[in-house]
N, C-alpha and C positions, 0 to 999 in steps of 0.2 A: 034425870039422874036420881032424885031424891026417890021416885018410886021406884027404882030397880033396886035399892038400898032398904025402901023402908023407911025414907024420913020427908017431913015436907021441904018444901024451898027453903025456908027461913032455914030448918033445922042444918041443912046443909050448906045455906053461905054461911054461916055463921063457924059451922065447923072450917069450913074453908079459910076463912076470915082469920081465924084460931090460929091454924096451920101455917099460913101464910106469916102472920106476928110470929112466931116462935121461930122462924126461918127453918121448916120441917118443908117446905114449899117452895116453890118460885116458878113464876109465870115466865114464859121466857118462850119468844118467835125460835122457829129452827127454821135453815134452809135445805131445799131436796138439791142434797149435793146431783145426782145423778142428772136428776130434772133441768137443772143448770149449766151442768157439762161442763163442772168444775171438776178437778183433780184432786186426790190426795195423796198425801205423803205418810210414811209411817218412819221418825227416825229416833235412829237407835241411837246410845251415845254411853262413852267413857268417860264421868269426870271425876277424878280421884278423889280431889280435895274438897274437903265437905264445905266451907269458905269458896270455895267458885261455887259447889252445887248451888248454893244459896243465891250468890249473883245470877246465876244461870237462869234461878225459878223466878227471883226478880225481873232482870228483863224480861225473859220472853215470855212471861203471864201475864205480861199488857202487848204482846204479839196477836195481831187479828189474826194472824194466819195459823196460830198453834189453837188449834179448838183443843184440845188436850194434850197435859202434862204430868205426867207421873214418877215413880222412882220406882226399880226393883231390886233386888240383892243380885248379885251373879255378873255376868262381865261386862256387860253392861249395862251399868244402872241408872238410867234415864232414855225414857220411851215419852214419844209424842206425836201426834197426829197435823199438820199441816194442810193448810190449803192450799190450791192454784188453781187462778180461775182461768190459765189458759196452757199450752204446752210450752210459751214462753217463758211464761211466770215459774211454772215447773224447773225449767232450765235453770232459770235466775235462780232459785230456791237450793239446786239440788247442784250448781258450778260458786257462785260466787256470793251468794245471800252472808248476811253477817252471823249465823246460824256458826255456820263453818268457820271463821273464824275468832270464835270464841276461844278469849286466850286458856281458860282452864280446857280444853277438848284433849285427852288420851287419842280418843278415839271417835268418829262418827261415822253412820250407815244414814242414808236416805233411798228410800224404795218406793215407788210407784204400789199405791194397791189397787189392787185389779178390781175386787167388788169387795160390797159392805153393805151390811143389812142390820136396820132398818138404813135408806137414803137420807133419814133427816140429822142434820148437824146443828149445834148452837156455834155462835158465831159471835164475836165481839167486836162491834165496829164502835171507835171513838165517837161520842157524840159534840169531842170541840175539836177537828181536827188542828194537828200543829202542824210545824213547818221541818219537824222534825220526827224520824218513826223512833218507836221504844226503844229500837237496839242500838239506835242509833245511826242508821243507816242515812243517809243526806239523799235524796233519789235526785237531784237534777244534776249532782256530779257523776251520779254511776252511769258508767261507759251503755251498759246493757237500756238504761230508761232513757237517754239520750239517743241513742239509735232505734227506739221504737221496740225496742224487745222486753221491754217491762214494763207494766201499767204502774210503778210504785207502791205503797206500800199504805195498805186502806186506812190507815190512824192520821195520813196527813195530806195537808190542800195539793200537796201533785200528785194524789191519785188519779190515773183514770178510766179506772176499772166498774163495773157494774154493778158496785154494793154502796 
């Protein structure tokens, strides 16, 4: 790298190094969502009150399944990306996930997207699972992971999904 640049090794771990300290950086695994044969979701959302928006961004930005969360102006404003790593889990997500019942919600769309380019996603999986997921969901009471149609919820020990 340093010679297609113009600098030697040193010069550039060290720019690296630089980069990295000033948080201008960050190193960080992605998964090929395709390669996997994972799903995404792309949802939409009304939440009026600027006091939910905030809880909203609170819980589910510690959600492994939202790889991204944003806000825009217009009707509705909060856009997010989700995963499913099967067309079960899809279901769970897109019929009774705690997504949906968020009590600030106006309004919500969840859509299946068809392709995405580039295939790679960052992803956040807990590194101390609890017994408990962010949103709060309990997965060995939910009717859907006790009949085998959910793998649960990757932040806690009743996952049991492939991540």
């Amino acid at each position: 790298m340093g010679r297609a640049i113009g600098m030697t090794h040193t010069g550039v771990r060290k720019h690296y190094e630089t980069l990295l300290k000033e948080g201008l950086i960050r190193v960080k695994g992605l998964l090929n969502i395709k390669a996997l044969g994972f799903e995404l979701l792309l949802l939409s959302a009304e939440i009026p009150s600027y006091e939910d928006l905030k809880e909203f961004y609170r819980v589910y930005s510690e959600c492994p399944r939202m790889l991204i969360l944003f806000t825009t102006p217009g009707e509705y404003n909060v856009y997010g990306v989700m995963l499913a790593e099967s067309e079960e889990v899809r279901e769970s997500i897109m019929t009774v996930c705690t997504v949906r019942k968020f009590k600030g919600l106006r309004r919500i769309e969840l859509r299946p997207i068809l392709e995405m380019n580039p295939p790679f996603l960052p992803t956040y999986l807990s590194r101390d699972p609890s017994r408990r997921a962010p949103c709060g969901a309990d997965c060995p009471r939910c009717e859907r992971y006790r009949r085998g149609l959910c793998i649960g919820c990757p932040s806690t020990t009743w996952y049991k999904g492939p991540l």
